[in-house]
C-alpha positions in Angstrom: -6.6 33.7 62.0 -7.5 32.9 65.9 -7.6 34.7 68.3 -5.9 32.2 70.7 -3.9 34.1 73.3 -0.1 32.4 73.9 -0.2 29.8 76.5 1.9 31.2 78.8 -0.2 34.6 78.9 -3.3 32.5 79.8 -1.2 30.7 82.3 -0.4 34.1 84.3 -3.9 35.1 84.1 -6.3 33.5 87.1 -9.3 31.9 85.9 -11.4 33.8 87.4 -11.1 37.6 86.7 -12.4 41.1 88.6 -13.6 43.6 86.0 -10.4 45.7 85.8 -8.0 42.6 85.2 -11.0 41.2 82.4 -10.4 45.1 80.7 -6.3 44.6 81.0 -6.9 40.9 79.4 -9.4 42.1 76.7 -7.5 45.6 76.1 -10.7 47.6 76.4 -11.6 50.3 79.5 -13.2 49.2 82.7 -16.1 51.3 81.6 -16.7 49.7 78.9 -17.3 46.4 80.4 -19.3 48.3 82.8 -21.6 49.5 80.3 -21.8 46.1 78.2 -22.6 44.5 81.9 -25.5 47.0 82.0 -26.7 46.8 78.7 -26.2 42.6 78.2 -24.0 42.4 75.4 -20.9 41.6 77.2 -19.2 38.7 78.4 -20.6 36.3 80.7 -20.8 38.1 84.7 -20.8 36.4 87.7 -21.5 38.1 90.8 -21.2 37.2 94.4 -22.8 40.1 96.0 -21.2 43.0 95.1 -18.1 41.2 93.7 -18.3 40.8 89.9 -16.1 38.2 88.2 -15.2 37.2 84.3 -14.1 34.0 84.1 -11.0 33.8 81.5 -12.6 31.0 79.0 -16.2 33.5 78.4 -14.0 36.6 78.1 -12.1 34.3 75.1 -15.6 33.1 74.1 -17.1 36.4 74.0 -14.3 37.6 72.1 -14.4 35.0 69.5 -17.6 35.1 68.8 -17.5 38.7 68.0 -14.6 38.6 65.7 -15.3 39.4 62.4 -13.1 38.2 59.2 -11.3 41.0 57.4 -11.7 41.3 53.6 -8.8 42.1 51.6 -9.3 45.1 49.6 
C-alpha cells in the first residue's frame, strides 16, 4: 500500500510549503513539526531567515520512509 497522495491534491498544494500548510498536508499539529524541527527527526527544513519552508516532495519522502507495514492479526 503507498502512500501516494491523488494527483490532483498534490497539484493544489505549492511546492514549497510554510509550516502550518506542511501540518494541514501531513494531518499532524503545527507543534509538532515544530518540535521534530527542534529535535531533527522531521522532514527536511529550509529557512530563509526567519521563514521556514517544507518542500512538498521531503514532506512525502519523510512520510514514506517512516511508514511502517501493518501485520494482519
Amino acid at each position: 500500500m503507498s502512500n501516494a497522495r491523488p494527483e490532483a491534491e498534490q497539484e493544489a498544494r505549492p511546492a514549497y510549503m510554510t509550516r502550518g500548510e506542511a501540518a494541514a498536508y501531513l494531518r499532524v499539529h503545527k507543534t509538532f513539526l515544530e518540535r521534530l524541527d527542534r529535535e531533527a527527526r522531521g522532514p527536511r527544513v529550509m529557512r530563509l531567515g526567519r521563514v521556514v519552508r517544507y518542500a512538498r516532495a521531503d514532506l512525502d519522502a519523510w512520510m514514506d520512509a517512516h511508514a511502517k507495514r501493518g501485520d494482519a492479526a
